[in-house]
Backbone of each chain as nested JSON, in Angstrom:
{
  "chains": [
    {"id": "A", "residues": [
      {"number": 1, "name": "UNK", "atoms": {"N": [12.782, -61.005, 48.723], "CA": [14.056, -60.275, 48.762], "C": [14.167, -59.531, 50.093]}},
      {"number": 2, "name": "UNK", "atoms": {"N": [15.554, -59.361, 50.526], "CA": [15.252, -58.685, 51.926], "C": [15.279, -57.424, 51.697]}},
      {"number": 3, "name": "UNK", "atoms": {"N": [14.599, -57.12, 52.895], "CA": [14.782, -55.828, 52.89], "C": [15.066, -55.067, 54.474]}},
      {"number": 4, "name": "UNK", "atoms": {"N": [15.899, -54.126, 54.159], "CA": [16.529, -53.054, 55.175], "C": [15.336, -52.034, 55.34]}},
      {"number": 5, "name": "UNK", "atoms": {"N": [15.299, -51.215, 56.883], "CA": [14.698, -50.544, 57.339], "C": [15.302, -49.32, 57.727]}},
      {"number": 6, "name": "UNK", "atoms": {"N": [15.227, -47.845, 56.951], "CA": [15.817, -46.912, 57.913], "C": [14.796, -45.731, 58.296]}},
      {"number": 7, "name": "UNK", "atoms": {"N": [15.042, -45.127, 59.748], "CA": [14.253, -44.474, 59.981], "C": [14.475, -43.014, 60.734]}},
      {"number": 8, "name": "UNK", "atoms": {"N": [14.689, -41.79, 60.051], "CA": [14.787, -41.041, 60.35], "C": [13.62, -39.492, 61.267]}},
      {"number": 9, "name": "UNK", "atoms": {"N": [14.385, -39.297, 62.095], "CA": [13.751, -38.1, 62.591], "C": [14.275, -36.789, 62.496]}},
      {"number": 10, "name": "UNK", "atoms": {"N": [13.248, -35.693, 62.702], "CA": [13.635, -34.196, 63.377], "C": [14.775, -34.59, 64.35]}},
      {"number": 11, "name": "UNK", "atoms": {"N": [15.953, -33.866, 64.31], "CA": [16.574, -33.451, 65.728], "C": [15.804, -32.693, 66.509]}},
      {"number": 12, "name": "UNK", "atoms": {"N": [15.596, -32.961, 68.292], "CA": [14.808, -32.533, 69.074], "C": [15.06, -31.457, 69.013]}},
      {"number": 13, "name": "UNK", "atoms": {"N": [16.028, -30.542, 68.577], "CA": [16.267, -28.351, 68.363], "C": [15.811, -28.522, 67.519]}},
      {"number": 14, "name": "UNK", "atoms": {"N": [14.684, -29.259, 66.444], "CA": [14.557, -28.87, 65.23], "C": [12.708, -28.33, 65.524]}},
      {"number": 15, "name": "UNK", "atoms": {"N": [12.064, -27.774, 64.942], "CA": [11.008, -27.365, 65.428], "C": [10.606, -28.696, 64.122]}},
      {"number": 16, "name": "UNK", "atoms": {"N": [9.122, -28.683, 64.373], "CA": [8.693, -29.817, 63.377], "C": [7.213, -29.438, 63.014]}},
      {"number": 17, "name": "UNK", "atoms": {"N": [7.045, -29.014, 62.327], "CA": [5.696, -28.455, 61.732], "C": [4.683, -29.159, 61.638]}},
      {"number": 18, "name": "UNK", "atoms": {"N": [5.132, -30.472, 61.153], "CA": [4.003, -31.527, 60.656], "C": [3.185, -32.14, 62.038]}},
      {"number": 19, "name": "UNK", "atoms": {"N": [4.6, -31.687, 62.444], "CA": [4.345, -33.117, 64.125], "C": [3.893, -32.303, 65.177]}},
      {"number": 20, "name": "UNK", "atoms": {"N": [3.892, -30.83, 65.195], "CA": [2.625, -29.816, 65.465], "C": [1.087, -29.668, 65.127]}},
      {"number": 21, "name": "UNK", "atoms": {"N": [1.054, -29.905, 64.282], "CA": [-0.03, -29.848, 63.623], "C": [-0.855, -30.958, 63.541]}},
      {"number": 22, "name": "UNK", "atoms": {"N": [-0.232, -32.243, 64.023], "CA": [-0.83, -33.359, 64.264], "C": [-1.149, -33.251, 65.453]}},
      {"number": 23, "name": "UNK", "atoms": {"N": [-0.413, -32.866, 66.446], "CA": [-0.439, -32.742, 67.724], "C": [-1.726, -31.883, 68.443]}},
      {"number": 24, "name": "UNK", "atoms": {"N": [-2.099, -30.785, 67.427], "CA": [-3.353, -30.015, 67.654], "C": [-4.001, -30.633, 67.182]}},
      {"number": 25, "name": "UNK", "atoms": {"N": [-4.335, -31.71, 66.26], "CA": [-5.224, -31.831, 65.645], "C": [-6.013, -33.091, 66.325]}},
      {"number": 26, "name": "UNK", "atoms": {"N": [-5.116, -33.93, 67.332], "CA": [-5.788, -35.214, 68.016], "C": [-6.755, -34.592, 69.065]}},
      {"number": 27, "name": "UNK", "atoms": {"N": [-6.201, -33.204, 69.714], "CA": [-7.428, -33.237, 71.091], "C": [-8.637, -33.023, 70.175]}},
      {"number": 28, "name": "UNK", "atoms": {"N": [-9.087, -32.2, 69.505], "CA": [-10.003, -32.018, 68.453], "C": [-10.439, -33.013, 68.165]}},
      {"number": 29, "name": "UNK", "atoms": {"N": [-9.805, -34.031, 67.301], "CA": [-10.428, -35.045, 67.073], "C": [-11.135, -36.202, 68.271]}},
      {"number": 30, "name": "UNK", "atoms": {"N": [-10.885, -35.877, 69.281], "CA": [-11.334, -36.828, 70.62], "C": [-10.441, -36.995, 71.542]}},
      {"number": 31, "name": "UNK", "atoms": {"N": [-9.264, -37.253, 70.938], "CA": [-7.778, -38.19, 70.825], "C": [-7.208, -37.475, 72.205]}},
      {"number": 32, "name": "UNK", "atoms": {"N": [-7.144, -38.117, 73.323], "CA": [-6.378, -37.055, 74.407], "C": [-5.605, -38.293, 75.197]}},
      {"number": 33, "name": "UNK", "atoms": {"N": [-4.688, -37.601, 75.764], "CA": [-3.355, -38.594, 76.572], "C": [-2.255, -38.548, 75.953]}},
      {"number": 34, "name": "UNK", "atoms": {"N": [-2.409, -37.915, 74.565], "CA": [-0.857, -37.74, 73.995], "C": [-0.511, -36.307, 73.888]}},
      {"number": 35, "name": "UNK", "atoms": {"N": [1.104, -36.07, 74.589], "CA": [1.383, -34.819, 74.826], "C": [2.054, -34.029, 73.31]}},
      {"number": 36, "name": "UNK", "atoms": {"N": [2.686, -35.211, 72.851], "CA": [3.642, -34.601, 71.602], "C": [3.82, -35.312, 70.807]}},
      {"number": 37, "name": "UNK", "atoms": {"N": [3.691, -34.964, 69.443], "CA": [4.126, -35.887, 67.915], "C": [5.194, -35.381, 67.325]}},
      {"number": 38, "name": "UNK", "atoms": {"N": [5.777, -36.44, 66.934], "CA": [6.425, -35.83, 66.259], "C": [7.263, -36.465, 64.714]}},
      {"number": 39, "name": "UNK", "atoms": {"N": [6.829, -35.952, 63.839], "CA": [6.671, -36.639, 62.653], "C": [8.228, -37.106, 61.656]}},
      {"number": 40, "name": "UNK", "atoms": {"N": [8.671, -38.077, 61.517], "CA": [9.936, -38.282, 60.805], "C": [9.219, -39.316, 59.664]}},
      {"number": 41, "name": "UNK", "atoms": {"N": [10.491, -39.931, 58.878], "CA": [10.023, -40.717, 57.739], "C": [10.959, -42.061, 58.247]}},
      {"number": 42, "name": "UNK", "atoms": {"N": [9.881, -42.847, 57.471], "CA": [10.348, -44.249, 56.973], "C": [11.411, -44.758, 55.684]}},
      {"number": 43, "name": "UNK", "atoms": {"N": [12.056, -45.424, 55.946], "CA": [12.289, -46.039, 54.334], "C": [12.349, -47.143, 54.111]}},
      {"number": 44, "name": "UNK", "atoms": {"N": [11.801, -48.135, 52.978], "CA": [12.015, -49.473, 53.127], "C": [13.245, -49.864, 51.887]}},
      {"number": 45, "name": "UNK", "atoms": {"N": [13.682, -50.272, 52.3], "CA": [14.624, -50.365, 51.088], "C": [15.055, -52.105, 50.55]}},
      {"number": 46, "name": "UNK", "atoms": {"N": [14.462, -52.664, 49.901], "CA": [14.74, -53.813, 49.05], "C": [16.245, -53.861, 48.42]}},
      {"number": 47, "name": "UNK", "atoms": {"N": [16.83, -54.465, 48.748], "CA": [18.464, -54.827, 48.603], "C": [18.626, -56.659, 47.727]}},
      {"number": 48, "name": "UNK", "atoms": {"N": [19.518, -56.508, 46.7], "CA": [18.966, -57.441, 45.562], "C": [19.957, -58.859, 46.534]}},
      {"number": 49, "name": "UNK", "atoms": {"N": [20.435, -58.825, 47.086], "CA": [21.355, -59.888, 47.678], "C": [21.744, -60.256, 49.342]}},
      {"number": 50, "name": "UNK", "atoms": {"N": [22.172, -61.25, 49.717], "CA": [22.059, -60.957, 51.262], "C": [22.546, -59.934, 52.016]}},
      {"number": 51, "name": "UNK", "atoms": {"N": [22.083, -59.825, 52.812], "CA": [22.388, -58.822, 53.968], "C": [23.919, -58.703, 54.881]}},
      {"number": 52, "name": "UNK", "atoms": {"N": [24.466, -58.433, 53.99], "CA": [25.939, -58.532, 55.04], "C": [26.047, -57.589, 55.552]}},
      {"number": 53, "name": "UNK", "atoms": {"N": [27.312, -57.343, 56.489], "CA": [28.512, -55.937, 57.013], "C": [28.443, -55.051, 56.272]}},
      {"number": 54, "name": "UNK", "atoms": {"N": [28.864, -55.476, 54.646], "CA": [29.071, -54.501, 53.747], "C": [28.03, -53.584, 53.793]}},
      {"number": 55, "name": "UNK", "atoms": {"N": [27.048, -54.403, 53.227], "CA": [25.702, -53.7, 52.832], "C": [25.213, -52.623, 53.044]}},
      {"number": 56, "name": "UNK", "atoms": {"N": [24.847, -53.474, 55.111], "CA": [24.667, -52.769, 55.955], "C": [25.424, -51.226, 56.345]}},
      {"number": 57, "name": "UNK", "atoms": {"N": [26.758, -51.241, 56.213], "CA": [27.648, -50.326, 56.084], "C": [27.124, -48.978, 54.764]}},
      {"number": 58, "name": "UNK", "atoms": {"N": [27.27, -49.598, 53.73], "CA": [26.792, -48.955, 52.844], "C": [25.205, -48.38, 52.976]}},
      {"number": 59, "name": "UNK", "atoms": {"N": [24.018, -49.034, 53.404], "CA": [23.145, -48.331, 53.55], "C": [23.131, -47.637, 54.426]}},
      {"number": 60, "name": "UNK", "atoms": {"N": [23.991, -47.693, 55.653], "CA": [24.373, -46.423, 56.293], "C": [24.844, -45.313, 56.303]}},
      {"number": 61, "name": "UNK", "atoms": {"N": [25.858, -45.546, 54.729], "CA": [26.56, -44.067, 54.383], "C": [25.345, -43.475, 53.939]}},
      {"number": 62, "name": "UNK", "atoms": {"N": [24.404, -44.006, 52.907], "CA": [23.219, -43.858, 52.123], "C": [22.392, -43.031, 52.949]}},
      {"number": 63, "name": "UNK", "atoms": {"N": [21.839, -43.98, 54.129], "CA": [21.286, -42.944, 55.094], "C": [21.754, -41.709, 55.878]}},
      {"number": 64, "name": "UNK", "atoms": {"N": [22.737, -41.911, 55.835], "CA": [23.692, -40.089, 56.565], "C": [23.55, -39.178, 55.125]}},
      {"number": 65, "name": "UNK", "atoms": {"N": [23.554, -38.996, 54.236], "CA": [23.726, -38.507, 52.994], "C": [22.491, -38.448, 52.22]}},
      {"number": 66, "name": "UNK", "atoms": {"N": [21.704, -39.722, 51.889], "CA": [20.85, -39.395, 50.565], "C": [19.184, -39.098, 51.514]}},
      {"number": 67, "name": "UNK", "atoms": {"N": [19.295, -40.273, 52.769], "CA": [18.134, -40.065, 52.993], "C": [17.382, -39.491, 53.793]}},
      {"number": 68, "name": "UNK", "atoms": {"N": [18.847, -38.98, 54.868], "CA": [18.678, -37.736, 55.898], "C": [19.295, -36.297, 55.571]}},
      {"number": 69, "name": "UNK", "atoms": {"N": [18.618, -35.47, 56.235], "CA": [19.655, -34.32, 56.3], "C": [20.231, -34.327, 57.34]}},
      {"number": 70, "name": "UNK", "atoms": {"N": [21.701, -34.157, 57.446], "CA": [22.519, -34.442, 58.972], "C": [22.241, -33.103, 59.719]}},
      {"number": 71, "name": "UNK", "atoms": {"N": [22.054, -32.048, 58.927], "CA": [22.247, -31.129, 59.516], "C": [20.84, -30.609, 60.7]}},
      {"number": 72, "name": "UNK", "atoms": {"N": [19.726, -31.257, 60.273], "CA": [18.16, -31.224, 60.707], "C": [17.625, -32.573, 61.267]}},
      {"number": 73, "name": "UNK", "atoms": {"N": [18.511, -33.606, 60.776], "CA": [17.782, -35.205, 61.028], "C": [18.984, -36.077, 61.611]}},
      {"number": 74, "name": "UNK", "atoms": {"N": [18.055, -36.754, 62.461], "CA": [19.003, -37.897, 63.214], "C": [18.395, -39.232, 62.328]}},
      {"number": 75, "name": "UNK", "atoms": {"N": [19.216, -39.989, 61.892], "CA": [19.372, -41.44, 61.652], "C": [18.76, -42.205, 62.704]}},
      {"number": 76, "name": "UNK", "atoms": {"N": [17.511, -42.702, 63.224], "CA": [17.031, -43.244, 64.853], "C": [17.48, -44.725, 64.387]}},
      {"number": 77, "name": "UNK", "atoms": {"N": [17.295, -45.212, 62.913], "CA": [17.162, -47.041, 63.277], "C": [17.834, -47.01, 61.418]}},
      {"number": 78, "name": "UNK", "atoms": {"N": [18.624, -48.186, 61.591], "CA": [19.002, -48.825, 60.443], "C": [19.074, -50.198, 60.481]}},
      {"number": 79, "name": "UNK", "atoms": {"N": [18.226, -51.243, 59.997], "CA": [18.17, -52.36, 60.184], "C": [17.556, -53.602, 59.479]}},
      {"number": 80, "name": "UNK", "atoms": {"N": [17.598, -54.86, 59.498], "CA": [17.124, -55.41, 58.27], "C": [16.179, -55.888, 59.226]}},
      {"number": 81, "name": "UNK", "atoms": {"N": [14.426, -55.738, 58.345], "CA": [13.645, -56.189, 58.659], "C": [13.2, -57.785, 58.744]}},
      {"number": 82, "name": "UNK", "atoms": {"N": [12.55, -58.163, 59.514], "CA": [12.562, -59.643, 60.121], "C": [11.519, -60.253, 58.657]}}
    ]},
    {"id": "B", "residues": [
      {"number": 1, "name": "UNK", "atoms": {"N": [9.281, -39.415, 80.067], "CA": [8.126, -39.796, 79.514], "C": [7.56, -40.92, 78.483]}},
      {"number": 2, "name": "UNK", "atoms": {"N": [7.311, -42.363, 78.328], "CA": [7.123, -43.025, 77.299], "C": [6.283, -42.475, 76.002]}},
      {"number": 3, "name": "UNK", "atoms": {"N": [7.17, -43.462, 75.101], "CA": [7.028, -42.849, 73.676], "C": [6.371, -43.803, 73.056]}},
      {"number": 4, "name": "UNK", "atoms": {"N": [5.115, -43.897, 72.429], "CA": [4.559, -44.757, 71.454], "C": [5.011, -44.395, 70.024]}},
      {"number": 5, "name": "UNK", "atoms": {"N": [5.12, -45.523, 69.057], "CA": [6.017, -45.197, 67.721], "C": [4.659, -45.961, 66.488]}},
      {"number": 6, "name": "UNK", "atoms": {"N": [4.406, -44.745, 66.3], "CA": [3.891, -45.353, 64.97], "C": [4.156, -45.276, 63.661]}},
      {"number": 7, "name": "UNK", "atoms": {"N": [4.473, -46.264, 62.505], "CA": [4.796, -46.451, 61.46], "C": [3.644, -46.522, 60.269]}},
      {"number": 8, "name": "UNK", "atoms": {"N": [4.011, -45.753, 59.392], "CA": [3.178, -45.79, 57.986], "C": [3.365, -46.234, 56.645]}},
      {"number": 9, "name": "UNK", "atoms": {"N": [3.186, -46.529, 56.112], "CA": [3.692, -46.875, 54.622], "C": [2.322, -46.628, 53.578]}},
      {"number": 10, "name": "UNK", "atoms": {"N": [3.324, -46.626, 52.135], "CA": [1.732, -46.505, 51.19], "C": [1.465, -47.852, 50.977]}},
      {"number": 11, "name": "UNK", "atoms": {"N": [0.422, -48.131, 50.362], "CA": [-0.136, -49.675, 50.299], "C": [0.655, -49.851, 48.914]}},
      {"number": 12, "name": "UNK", "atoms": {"N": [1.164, -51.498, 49.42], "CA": [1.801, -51.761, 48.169], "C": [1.499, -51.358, 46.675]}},
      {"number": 13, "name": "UNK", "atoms": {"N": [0.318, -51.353, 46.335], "CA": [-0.368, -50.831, 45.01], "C": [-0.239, -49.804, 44.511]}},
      {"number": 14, "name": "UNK", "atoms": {"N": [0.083, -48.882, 45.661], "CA": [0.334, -47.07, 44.905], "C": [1.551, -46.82, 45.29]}},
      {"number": 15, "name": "UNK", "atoms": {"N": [1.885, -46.107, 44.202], "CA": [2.526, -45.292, 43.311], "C": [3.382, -44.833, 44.515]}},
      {"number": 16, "name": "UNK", "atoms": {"N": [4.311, -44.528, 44.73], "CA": [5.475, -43.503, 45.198], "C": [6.02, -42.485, 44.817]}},
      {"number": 17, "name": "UNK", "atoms": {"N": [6.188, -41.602, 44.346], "CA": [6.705, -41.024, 43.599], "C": [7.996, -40.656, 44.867]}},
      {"number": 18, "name": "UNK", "atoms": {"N": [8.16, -40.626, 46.022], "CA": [9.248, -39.67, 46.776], "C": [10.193, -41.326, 46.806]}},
      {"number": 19, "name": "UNK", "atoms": {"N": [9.278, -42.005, 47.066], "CA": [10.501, -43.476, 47.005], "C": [11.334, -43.482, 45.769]}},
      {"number": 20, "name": "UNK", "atoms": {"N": [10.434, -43.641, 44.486], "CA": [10.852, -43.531, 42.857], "C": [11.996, -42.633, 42.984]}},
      {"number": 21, "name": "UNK", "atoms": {"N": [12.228, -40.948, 43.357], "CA": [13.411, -40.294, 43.587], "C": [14.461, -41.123, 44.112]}},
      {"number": 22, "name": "UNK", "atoms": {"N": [14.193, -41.161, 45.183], "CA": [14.94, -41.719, 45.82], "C": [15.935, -42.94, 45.427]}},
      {"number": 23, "name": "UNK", "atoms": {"N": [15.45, -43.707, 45.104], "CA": [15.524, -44.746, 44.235], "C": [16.421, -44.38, 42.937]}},
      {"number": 24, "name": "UNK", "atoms": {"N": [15.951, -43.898, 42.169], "CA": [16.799, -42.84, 40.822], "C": [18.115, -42.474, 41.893]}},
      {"number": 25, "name": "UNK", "atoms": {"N": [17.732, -41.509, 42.313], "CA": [19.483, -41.0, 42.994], "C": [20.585, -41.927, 43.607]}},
      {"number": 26, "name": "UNK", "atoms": {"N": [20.114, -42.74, 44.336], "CA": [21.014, -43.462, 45.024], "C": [22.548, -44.377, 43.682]}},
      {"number": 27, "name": "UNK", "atoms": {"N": [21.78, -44.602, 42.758], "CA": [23.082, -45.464, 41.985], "C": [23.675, -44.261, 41.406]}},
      {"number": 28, "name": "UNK", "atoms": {"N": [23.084, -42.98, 41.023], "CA": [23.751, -41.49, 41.043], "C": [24.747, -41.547, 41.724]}},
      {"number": 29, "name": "UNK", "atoms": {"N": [24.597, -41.306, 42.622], "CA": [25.761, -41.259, 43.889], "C": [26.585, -41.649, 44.183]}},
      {"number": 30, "name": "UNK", "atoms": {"N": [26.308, -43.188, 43.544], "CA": [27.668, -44.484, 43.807], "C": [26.71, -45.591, 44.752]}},
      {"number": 31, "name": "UNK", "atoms": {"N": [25.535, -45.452, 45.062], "CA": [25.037, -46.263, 45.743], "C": [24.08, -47.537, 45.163]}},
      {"number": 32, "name": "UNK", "atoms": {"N": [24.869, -48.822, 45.087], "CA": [24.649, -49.86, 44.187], "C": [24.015, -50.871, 45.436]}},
      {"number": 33, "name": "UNK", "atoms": {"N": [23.301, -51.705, 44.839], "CA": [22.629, -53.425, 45.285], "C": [21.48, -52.956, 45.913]}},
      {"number": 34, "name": "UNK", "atoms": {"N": [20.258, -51.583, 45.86], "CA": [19.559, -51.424, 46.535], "C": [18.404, -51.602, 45.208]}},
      {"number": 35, "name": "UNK", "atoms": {"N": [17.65, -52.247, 45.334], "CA": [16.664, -52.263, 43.976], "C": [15.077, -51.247, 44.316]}},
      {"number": 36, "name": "UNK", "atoms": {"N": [15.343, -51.316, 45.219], "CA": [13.488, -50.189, 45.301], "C": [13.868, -50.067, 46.663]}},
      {"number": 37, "name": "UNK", "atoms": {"N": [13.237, -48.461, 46.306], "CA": [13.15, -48.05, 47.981], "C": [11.212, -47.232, 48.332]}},
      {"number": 38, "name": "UNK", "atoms": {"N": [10.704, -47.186, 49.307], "CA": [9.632, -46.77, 49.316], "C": [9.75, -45.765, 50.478]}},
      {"number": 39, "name": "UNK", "atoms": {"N": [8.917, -45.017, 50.474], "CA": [9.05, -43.85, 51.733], "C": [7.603, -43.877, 52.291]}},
      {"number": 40, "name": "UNK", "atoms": {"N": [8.137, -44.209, 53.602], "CA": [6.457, -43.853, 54.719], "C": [6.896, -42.9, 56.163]}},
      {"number": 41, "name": "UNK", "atoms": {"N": [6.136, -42.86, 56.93], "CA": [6.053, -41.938, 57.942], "C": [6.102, -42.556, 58.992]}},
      {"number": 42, "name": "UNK", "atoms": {"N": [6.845, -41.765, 60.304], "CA": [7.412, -42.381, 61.537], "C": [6.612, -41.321, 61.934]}},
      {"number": 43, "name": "UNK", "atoms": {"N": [5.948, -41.521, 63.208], "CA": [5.378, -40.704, 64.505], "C": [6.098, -41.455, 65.423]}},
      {"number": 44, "name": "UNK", "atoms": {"N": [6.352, -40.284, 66.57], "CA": [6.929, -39.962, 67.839], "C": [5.567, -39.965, 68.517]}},
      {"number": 45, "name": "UNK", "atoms": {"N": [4.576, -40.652, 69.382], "CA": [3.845, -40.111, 69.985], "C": [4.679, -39.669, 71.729]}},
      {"number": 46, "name": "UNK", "atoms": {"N": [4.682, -38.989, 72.294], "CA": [5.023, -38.974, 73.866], "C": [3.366, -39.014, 75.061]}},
      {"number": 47, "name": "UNK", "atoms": {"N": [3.416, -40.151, 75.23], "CA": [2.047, -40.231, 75.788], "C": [2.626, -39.35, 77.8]}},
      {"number": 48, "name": "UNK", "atoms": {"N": [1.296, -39.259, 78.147], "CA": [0.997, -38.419, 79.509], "C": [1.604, -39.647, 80.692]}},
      {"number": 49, "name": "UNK", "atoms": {"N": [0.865, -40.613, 80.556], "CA": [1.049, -41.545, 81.945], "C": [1.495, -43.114, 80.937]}},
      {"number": 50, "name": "UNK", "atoms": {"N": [1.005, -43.745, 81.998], "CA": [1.526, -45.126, 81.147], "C": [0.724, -45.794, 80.596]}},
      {"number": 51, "name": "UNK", "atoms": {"N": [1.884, -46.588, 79.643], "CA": [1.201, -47.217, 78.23], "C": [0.331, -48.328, 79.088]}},
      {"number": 52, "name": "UNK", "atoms": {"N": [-1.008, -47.952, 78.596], "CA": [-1.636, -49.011, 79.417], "C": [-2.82, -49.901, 77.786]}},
      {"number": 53, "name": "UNK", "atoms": {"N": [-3.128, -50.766, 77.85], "CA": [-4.196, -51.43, 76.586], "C": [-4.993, -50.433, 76.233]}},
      {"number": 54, "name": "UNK", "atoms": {"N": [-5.753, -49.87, 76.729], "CA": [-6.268, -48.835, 76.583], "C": [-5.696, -47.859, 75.641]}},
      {"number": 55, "name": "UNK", "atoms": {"N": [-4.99, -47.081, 75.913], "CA": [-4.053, -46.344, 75.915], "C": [-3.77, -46.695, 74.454]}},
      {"number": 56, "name": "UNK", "atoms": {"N": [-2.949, -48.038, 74.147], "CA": [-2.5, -48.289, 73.231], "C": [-3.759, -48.525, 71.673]}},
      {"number": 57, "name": "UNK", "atoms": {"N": [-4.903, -48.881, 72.574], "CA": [-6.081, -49.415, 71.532], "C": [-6.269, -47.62, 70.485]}},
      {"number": 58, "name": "UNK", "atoms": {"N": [-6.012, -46.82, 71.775], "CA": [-6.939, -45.451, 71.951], "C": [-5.503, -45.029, 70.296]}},
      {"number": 59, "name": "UNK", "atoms": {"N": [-4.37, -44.997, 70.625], "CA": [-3.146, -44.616, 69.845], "C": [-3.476, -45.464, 68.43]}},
      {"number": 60, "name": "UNK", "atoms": {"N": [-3.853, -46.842, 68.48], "CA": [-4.342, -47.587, 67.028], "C": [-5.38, -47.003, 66.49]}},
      {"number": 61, "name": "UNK", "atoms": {"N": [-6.438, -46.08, 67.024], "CA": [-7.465, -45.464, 66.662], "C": [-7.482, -44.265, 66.099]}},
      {"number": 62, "name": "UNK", "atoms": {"N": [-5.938, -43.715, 66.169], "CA": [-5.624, -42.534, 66.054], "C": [-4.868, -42.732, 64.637]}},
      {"number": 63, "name": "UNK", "atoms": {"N": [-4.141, -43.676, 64.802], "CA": [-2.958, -43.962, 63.742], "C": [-3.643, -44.262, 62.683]}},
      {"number": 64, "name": "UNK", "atoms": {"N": [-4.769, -44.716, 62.841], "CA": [-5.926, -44.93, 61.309], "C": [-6.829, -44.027, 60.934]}},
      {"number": 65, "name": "UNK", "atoms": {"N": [-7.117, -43.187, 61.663], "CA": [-7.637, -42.242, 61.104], "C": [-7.205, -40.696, 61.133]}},
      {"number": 66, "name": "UNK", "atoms": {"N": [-6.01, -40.135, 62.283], "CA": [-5.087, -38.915, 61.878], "C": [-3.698, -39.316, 60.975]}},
      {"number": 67, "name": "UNK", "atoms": {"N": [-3.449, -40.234, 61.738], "CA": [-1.995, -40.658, 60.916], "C": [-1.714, -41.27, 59.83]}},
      {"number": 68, "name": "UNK", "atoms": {"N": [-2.587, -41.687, 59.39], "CA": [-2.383, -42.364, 58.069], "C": [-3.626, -42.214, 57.049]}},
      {"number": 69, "name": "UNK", "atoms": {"N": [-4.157, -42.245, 55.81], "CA": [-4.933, -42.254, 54.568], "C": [-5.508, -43.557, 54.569]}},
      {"number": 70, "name": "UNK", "atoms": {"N": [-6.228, -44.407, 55.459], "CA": [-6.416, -45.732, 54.942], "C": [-6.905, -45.774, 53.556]}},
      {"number": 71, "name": "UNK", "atoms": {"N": [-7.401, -45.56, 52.843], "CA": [-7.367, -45.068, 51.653], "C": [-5.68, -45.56, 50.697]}},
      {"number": 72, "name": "UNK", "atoms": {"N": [-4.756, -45.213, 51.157], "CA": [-3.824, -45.518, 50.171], "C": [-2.603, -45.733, 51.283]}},
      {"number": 73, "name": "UNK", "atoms": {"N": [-2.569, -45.582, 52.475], "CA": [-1.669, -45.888, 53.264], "C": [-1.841, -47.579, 54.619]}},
      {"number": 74, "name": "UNK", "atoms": {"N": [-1.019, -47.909, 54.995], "CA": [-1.271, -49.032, 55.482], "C": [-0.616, -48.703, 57.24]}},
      {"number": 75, "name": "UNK", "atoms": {"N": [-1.28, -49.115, 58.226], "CA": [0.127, -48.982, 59.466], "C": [0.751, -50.083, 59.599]}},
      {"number": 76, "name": "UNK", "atoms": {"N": [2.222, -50.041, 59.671], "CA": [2.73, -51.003, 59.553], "C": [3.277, -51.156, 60.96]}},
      {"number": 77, "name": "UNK", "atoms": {"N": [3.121, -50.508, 62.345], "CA": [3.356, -50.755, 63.308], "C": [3.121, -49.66, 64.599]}},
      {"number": 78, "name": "UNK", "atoms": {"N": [2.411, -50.015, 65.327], "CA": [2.461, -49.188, 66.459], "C": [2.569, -50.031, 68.062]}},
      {"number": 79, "name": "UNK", "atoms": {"N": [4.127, -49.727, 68.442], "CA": [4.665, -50.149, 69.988], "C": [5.212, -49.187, 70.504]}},
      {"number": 80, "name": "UNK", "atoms": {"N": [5.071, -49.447, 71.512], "CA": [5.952, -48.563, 72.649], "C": [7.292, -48.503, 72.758]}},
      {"number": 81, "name": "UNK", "atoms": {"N": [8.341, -47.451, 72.82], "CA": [9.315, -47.674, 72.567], "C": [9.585, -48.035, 73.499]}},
      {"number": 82, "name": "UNK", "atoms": {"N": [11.356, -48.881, 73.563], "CA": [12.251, -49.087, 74.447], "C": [12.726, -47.942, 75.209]}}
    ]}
  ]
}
């Protein structure tokens, strides 16, 4: 079945706690050359029929609304996985 | 500055519970033809200089053992962004 990909982040004014705290936690661990993390989510989403306009459309309202917060999160990728 | 992107997911076998929400709400809403959704984790890395093999081996080394639970999580991708 296919499936759609969406992937949201922090807006860069948003401070990000998680993606701090990862960020201290690599020199410690060995881990050096990376300046900044910064942590957002995945979603995979299984869709029961092909992939049209519509769909696509619709899992986009989905993602502005159910699976981001607009007001804290940017929408980075909406897309059907290969 | 280039950005390495790494992706997480739980291993197909376990449990979701933030996907399962997710999932529940969406036909709530009015949001129909999506049959399962799962939730994993996006990293932002911003590396220092350039993405070099190295570099990238050093970021796969990281992504398995800060960024993800191999234990119950899987990486499902780490490239350099566009």
């Amino acid at each position: 079945m296919p499936r759609i990909v969406v992937e949201v982040m922090p807006k860069p004014e948003i401070l990000d706690p998680q993606g701090k705290a990862v960020n201290g936690a690599l020199p410690r661990l060995g881990f050096t050359g990376i300046s900044q993390v910064r942590q957002g989510k995945r979603f995979e989403l299984t869709v029961d029929g092909p992939v049209t306009e519509d769909l696509l459309a619709e899992v986009r309202r989905a993602a502005e609304t159910v699976l981001s917060n607009p007001v804290i999160e940017d929408v980075v990728r909406v897309a059907e996985e290969a």
